[in-house]
C-alpha positions in Angstrom: -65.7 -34.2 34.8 -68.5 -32.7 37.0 -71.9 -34.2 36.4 -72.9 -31.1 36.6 -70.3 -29.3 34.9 -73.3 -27.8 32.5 -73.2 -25.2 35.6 -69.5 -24.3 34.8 -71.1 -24.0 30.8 -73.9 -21.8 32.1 -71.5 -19.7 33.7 -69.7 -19.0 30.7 -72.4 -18.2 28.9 -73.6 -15.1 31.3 -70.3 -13.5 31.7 -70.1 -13.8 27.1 -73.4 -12.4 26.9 -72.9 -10.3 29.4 -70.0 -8.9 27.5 -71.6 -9.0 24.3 -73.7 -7.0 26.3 -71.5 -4.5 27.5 -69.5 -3.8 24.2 -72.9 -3.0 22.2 -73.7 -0.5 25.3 -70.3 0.6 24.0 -70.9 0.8 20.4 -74.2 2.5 21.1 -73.0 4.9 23.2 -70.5 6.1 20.9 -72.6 6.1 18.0 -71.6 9.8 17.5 -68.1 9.8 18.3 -66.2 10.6 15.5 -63.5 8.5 14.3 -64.4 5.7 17.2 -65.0 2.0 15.4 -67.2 -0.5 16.2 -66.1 -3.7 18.4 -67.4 -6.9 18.5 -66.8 -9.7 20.5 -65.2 -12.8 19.2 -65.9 -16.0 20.8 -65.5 -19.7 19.7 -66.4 -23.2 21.6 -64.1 -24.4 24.3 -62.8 -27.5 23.5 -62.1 -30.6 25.5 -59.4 -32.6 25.1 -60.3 -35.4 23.0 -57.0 -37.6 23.1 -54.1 -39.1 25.6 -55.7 -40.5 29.2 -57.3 -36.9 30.1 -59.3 -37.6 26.6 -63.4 -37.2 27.5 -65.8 -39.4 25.4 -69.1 -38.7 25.2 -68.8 -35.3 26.9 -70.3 -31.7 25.6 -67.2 -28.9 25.4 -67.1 -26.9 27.9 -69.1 -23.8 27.2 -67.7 -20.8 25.4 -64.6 -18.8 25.3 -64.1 -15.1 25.0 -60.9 -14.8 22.2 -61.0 -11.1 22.2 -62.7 -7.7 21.8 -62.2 -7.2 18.1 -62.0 -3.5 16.5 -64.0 -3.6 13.3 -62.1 -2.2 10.0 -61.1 -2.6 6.7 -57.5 -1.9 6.3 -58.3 -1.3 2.3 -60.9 1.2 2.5 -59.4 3.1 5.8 -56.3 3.5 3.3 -57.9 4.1 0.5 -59.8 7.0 2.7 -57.1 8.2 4.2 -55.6 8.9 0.6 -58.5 9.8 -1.3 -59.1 12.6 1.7 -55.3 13.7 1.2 -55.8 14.3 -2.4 -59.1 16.3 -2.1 -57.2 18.3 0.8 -54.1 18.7 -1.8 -56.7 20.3 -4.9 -58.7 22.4 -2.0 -55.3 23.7 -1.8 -54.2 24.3 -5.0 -57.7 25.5 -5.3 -58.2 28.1 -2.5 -54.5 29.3 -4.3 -55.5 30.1 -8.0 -59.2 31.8 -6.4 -56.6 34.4 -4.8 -54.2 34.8 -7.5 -57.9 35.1 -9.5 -58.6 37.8 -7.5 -55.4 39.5 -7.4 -55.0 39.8 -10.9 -57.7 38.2 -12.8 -59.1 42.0 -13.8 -62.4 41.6 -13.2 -64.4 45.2 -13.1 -63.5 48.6 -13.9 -60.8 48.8 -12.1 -58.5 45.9 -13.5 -55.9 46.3 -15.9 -57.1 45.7 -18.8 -59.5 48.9 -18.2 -56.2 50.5 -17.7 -54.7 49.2 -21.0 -58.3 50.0 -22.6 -58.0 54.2 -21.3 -54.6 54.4 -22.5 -55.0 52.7 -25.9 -57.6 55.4 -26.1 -55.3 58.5 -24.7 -53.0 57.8 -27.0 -55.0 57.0 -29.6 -56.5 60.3 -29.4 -52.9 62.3 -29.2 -52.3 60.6 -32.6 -55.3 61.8 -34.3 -55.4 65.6 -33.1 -54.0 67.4 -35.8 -54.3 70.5 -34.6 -52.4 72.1 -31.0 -56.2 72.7 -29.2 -56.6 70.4 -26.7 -53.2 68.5 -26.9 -51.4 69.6 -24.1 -54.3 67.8 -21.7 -54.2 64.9 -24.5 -50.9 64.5 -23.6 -51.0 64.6 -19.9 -53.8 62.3 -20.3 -51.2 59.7 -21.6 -49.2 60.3 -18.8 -51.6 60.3 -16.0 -52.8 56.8 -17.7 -49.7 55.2 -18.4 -48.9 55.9 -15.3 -52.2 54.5 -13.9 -51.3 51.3 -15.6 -47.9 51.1 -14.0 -49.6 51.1 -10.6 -51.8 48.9 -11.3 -49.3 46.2 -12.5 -47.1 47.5 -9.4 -50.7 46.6 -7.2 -50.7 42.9 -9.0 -47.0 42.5 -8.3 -47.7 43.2 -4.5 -50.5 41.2 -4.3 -48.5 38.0 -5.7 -45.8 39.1 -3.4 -48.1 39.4 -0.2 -49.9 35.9 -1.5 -46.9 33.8 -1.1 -45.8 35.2 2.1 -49.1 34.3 3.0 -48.4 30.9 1.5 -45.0 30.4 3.5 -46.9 31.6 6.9 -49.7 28.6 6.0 -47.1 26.1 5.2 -45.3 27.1 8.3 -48.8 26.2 10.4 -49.1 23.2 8.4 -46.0 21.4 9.3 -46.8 22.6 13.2 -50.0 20.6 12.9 -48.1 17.6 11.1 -45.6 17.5 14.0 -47.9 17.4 16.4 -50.1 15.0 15.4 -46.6 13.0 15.1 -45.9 13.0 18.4 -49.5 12.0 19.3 -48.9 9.2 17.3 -46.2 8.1 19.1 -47.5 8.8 22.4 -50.2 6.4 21.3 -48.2 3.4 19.9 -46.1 3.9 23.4 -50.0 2.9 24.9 -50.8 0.8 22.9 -47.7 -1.2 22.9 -47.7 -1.4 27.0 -51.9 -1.9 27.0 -51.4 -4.8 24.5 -48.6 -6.4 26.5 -50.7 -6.7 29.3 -53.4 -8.5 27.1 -56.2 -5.4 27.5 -58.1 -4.1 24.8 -56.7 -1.0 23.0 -59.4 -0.6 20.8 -59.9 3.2 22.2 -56.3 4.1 21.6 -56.2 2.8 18.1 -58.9 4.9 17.3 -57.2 7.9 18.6 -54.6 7.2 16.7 -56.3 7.2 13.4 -57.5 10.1 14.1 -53.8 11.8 14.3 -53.1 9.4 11.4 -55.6 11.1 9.4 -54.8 14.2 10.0 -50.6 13.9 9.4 -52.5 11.9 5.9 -54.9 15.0 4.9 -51.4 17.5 5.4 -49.0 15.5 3.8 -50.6 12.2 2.3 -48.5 10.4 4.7 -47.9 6.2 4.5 -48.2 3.7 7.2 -46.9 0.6 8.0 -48.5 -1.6 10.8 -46.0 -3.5 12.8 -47.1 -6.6 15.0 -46.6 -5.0 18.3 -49.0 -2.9 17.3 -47.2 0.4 16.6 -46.6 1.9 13.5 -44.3 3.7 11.5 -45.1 7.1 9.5 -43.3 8.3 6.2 -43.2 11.2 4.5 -42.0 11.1 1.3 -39.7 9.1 1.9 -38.2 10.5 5.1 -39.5 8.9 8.3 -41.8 10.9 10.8 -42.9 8.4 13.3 -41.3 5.2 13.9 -42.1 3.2 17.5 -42.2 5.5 20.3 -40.6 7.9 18.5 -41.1 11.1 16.2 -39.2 13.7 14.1 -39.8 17.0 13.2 -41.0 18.5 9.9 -39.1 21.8 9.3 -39.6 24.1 6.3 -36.8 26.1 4.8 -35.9 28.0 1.4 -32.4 27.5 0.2 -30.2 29.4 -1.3 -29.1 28.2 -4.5 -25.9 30.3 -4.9 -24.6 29.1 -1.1 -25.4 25.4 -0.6 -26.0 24.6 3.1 -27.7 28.4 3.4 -31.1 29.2 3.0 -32.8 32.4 2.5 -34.0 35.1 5.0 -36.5 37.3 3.2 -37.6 35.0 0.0 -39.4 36.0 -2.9 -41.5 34.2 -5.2 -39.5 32.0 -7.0 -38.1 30.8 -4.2 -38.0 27.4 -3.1 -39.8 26.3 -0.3 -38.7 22.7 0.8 -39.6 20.5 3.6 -37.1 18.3 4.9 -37.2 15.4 8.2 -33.6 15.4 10.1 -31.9 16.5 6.9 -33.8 13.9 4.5 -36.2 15.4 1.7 -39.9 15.1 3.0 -41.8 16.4 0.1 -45.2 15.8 0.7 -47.0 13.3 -2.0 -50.8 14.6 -1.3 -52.6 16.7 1.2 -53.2 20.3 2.3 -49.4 21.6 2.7 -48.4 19.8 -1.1 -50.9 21.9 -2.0 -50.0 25.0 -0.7 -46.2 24.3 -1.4 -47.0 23.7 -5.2 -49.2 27.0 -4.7 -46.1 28.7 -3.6 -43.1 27.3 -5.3 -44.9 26.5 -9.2 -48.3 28.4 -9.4 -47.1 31.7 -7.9 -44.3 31.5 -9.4 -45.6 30.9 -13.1 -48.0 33.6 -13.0 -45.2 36.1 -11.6 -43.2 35.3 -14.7 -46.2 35.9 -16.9 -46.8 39.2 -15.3 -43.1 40.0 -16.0 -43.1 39.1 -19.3 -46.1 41.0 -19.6 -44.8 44.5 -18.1 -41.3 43.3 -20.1 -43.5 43.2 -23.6 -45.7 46.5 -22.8 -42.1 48.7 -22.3 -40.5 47.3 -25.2 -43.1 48.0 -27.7 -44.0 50.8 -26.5 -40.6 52.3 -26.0 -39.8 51.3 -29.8 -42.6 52.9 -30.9 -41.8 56.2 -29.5 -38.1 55.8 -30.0 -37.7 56.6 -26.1 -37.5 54.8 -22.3 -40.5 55.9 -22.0 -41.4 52.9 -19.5 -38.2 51.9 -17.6 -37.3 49.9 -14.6 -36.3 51.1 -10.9 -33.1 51.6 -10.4 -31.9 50.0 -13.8 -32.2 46.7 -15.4 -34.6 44.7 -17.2 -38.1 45.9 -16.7 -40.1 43.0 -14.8 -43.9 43.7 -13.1 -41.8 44.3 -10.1 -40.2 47.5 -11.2 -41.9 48.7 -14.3 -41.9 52.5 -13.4 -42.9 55.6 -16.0 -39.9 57.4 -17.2 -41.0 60.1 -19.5 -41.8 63.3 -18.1 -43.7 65.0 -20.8 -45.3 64.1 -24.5 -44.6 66.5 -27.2 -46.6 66.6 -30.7 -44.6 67.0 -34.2 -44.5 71.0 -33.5 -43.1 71.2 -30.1 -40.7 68.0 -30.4 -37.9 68.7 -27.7 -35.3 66.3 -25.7 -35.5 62.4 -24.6 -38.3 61.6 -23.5 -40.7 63.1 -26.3 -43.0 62.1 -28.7 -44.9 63.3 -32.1 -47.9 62.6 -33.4 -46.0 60.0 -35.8 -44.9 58.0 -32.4 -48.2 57.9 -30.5 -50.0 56.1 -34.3 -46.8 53.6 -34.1 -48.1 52.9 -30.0 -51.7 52.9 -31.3 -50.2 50.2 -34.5 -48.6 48.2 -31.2 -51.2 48.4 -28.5 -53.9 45.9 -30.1 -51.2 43.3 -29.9 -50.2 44.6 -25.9 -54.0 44.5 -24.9 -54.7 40.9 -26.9 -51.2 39.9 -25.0 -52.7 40.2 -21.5 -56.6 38.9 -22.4 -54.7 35.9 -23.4 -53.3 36.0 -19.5 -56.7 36.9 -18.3 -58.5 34.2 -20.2 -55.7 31.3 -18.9 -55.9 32.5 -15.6 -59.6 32.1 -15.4 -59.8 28.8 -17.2 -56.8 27.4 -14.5 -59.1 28.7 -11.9 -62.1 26.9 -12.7 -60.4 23.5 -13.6 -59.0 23.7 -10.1 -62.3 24.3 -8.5 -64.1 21.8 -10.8 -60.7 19.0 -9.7 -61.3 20.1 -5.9 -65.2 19.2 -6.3 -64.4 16.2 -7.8 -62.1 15.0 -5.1 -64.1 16.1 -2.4 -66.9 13.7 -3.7 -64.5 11.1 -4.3 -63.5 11.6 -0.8 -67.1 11.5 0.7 -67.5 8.3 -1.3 -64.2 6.8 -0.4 -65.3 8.0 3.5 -68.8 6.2 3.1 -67.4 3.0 2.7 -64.8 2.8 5.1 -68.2 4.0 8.0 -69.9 1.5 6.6 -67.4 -1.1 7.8 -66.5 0.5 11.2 -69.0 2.9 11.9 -72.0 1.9 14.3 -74.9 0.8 13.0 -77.9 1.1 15.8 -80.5 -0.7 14.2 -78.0 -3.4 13.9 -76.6 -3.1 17.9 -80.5 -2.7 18.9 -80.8 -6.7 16.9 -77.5 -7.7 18.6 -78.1 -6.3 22.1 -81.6 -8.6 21.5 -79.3 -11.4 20.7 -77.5 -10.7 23.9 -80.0 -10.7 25.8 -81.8 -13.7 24.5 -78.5 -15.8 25.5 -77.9 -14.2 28.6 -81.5 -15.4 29.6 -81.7 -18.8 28.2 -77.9 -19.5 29.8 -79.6 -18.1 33.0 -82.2 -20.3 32.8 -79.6 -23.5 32.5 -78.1 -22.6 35.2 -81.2 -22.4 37.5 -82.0 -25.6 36.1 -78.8 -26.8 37.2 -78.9 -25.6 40.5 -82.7 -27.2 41.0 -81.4 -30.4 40.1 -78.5 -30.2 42.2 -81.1 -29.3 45.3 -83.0 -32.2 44.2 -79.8 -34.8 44.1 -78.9 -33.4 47.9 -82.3 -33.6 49.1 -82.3 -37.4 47.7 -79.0 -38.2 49.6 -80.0 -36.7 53.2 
């Protein structure tokens, strides 16, 4: 070895502090940049060889040695993240989904049905007590006009439902678009990555790129990932596979059709099935935005349609045994569903003008009035469910949205950049990029002192 190999040591230590000082510039300037982690430089002593005939005695090691630009993470808390953000995505969801079907049918105001219901309770309550023939042919138009007023409105609630899970099916659509795209960024990136790491270059960048598309495809379908040691990874869905290597798959969404197996549906309805599937293989989401709106379409919808049937179902049967008639009936035939409830009766008749179907005396319209506390009570129970499943899925979607930002906070705390702790490091830095810049002018004096001894 060199006597003055200290000037090889000094050397070593500029270009590592020098680097040092380079990824904190780095860090700093990126202190914004969402998603991007914090590096660090990892360095150990070099060591000499200390056995065999090469071994050195007495020597120093020979400076320091630049292992790598490390990328600073947790792999626990990015997952745990990654999921925790899924879920809060997955009850904003199912959130933003019982708000609507709230507002579609939770009959708030004057104009809801239950103020329907009220008015025509009172119409016919009204036919039933007039005893005398003044008055009654407008009391029983009123029925009509009212009855008729609450068939619209169910008809209106039926039609909102209807419109809210196309709606649904148009999101979900969007959803899976976004998924498959951020797939195939994915594998774009684990392509780079793969090739950058070959060469031995930091992909530090990359990888945060990618877990930004790998939060994304987590937040829509609460996605897993498996690290592999080239540095790729694989993506599932369910358990279907959307991203494995350099390679992805694409998401599509379809509604079959139960009666033909291999068919699906052109024009569904709720009630409907709307399934996502990878290359033939069930992908059904475990978390995120499109679970959410897929359990909005296929359950949620679907259980307040058939409460809304049963509902229009319950209001024609009673009152159609009361008066003996079809006085409410369904479209075109069949059993009478929110759907196609429709007012069939014509006309209402008191006791001294009974004539033909379709008519009613004073004795009818009591047996309605004797029915209609148990119709009205029927949907307030509907109204009063609907609002409580409402505000549990707000009050669930809070919840997970500060679970979330918790969840989020300690995965930044890891890899996020901290600039009062660069501004100490960049010190550090600097301190050793001086003090090995001083060794080496040392070094170099004595060196000009040994020559000017020999001439």
């Amino acid at each position: 070895m060199s006597t003055f190999s200290g000037i090889n040591t000094a050397r070593r230590g500029l270009s590592a502090a020098q680097l040092g000082m380079d990824v904190t510039g780095q860090n700093v300037a990126n202190a914004n940049t969402d998603g991007y982690s914090r590096q660090r430089v990892e360095q150990s002593a070099s060591v000499l060889s200390q056995s065999g005939p090469n071994a050195l005695k007495n020597t120093p090691g020979d400076g320091v040695v630049v292992t790598s630009i490390s990328r600073v993470s947790d792999a626990l808390a990015t997952a745990t993240a990654r999921q925790d953000s899924a879920a809060a995505m997955e009850q904003a969801a199912a959130s933003n989904v019982w708000g609507t079907i709230e507002s579609a049918i939770g009959d708030t105001g004057a104009t809801g049905l239950s103020q329907a219901l009220q008015d025509l309770g009172s119409a016919w309550n009204t036919l039933a007590n007039n005893n005398g023939t003044t008055g009654q042919d407008g009391n029983r138009q009123l029925v009509l006009t009212r009855s008729q007023a609450v068939v619209s409105t169910i008809g209106s609630m039926n039609g909102q439902l209807e419109a809210q899970y196309d709606q649904l099916g148009l999101q979900a659509q969007a959803q899976a678009t976004q998924a498959n795209t951020a797939a195939a960024n994915i594998a774009k990136l684990n392509t780079s990555i793969r090739e950058t790491l070959s060469t031995g270059a930091s992909a530090n960048e990359l990888m945060d790129q990618r877990d930004q598309y790998l939060n994304q495809l987590s937040d829509l379908t609460g996605s897993r990932v498996v690290n592999r040691d080239n540095g790729t990874v694989d993506v599932f869905v369910g358990n279907a596979t959307i991203v494995t290597g350099d390679y992805s798959y694409t998401m599509t969404l379809s509604v079959p059709d139960p009666s033909n197996p291999g068919q699906t549906i052109g024009n569904p309805r709720i009630g409907d099935q709307v399934v996502a599937s990878i290359n033939g293989q069930d992908a059904a989401p475990v978390a995120g935005s499109l679970k959410g709106t897929l359990d909005g379409a296929n359950k949620t919808l679907a259980d307040q349609k058939s409460k809304l049937d049963d509902f229009a179902a319950t209001l024609a049967d009673k009152v159609n045994t009361a008066t003996g008639t079809s006085f409410f009936a369904a479209a075109g035939g069949g059993t009478v569903d929110s759907g196609n409830i429709t007012l069939a009766a014509t006309s209402v008749q008191d006791s001294t003008n009974a004539t033909g179907d379709g008519s009613t005396d004073r004795a009818f319209a009591k047996e309605v009035v004797k029915q209609f506390g148990a119709v009205k009570q029927n949907w307030l129970t509907n109204v009063t469910n609907l609002a409580s499943s409402a505000q549990s899925a707000s009050n669930r979607a809070d919840l997970a949205s500060q679970v979330s930002l918790k969840s989020a906070s300690v995965r930044d705390s890891v890899s996020g950049v901290n600039l009062d702790e660069e501004m100490t490091n960049l010190v550090a830095y600097q301190h050793a990029y001086s003090a090995a810049a001083k060794v080496l002018t040392t070094m170099d004096e004595a060196l000009d002192t040994l020559m000017n001894m020999v001439r």
